[in-house]
Phi, psi and omega in degrees: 000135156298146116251079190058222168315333193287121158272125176242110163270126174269108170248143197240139190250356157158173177230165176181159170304156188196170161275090190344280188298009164260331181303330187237019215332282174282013136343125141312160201257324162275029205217301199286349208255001170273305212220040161172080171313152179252169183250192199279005133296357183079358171297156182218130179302134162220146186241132164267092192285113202236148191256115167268149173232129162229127199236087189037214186288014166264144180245115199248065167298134161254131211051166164227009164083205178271349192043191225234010161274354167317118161315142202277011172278348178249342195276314184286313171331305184284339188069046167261137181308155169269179195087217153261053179346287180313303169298338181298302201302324178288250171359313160337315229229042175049026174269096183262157176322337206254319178337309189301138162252333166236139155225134189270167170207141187294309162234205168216039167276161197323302204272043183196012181226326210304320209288352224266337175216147195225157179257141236246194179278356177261328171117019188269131182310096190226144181329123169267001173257066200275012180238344176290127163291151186223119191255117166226166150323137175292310189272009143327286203288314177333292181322305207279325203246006192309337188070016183279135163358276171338306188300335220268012176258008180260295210235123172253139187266348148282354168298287201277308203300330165306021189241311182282350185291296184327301161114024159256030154263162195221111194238113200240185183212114182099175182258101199252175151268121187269334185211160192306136095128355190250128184235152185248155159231127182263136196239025196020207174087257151016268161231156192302310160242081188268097200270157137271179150214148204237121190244141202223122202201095171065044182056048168206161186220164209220113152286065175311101155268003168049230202246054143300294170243106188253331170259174141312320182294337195262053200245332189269095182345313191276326183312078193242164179302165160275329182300358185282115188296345179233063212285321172274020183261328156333290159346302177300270193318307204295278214297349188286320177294308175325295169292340189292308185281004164267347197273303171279026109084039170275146158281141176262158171240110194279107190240035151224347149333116182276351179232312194269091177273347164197161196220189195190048173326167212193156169263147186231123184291335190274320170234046178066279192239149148225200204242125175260346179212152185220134168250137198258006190200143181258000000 
């Protein structure tokens, strides 16, 4: 996809499997299970729809997916691929690791932080972007290395901290321009600093609303994760964005969606938003 100066690539970080009711969490299982079957485990297809951005001789990734470290008892629970998913996926559109110079990441929960570090022929934990600043929210990384109780089914301070040891974070605060034309907003809800980004270009925008809204199915304010930590702030947030991008005729981009990576919504008096367009690949 064009987007002004913006070229938008969908690189996939892996695909996997979830537990329907945690996507929709006080949802009934018969009312998400009409517009997303579950298979005879209560599972559900997920995608980690990862953003390559090329912004003049720059290369940008948003998010990196689950990466190639699952413990293999969860890489199979979930049915998540093996390998290098990401880098495969990259490496398609002639893109090697060293290529990125930046990478933003919306949170730091696994399957958006994982892809960020790989174990080297020796077996070592090592940056798999090594030449990228990796931009997150300050009170992110705080949240992800803080070690609190509450937390640990989210965030591992091992995800992240080979990174700042590295000296490639890049730690911002608020709703800034993190690079010319990419703005982060931070929306809670999710997670406590939990950013979108709003990519902005010769007058036309592109909406990461990352997992604020993570499918098409989740377009409805009540519709919410159960993993979401401020849920009514989700409430809240979501339908605020949403409408700004039906009204103002932005595409949102969906990054966990399995069929739709970016849509163009329209308002519905009966079900809020519904979707007037839909692209399954950028």
């Amino acid at each position: 996809m064009q987007l002004g100066q913006f070229t938008l690539e969908t690189v996939s970080g892996g695909r996997f499997k979830t537990d329907g009711g945690t996507m929709f969490g006080v949802v009934p299982r018969a009312l998400w299970a009409k517009v997303f079957p579950p298979d005879e485990s209560n599972m559900i297809d997920q995608a980690t729809n990862c953003l390559l951005i090329r912004s003049g001789s720059e290369l940008i990734l948003i998010d990196t997916g689950y990466g190639s470290r699952l413990p293999e008892s969860q890489r199979r629970r979930t049915s998540s691929e093996e390998g290098e998913v990401l880098l495969e996926s990259l490496s398609g559109v002639g893109v090697s690791p060293e290529d990125i110079g930046t990478v933003i990441l919306t949170h730091l929960h696994y399957d958006h932080i994982g892809g960020a570090l790989r174990e080297d022929e020796s077996g070592q934990v090592v940056p798999t972007f090594p030449n990228a600043a990796h931009v997150v929210q300050a009170g992110e990384f705080e949240w992800a290395t803080s070690g609190r109780e509450e937390l640990r089914a989210a965030y591992s301070a091992d995800w992240v901290t080979p990174l700042a040891d590295a000296g490639l974070l890049e730690l911002v605060e608020g709703d800034i321009e993190l690079r010319p034309g990419i703005h982060s907003i931070v929306t809670g809800g999710h997670a406590k600093h939990h950013q979108a980004l709003l990519l902005d270009s010769d007058g036309q925008q592109a909406l990461y609303i990352a997992d604020l809204c993570p499918t098409t199915r989740h377009l409805k304010s009540l519709w919410c994760m159960g993993y979401d930590e401020e849920v009514l702030v989700t409430r809240r947030r979501k339908p605020e964005l949403l409408g700004r991008a039906a009204d103002e005729g932005w595409w949102v981009l969906f990054d966990h969606d399995p069929e739709t990576v970016a849509a163009r919504l329209e308002r519905d008096p009966r079900s809020e938003f519904t979707v007037a367009e839909a692209l399954a690949s950028l």
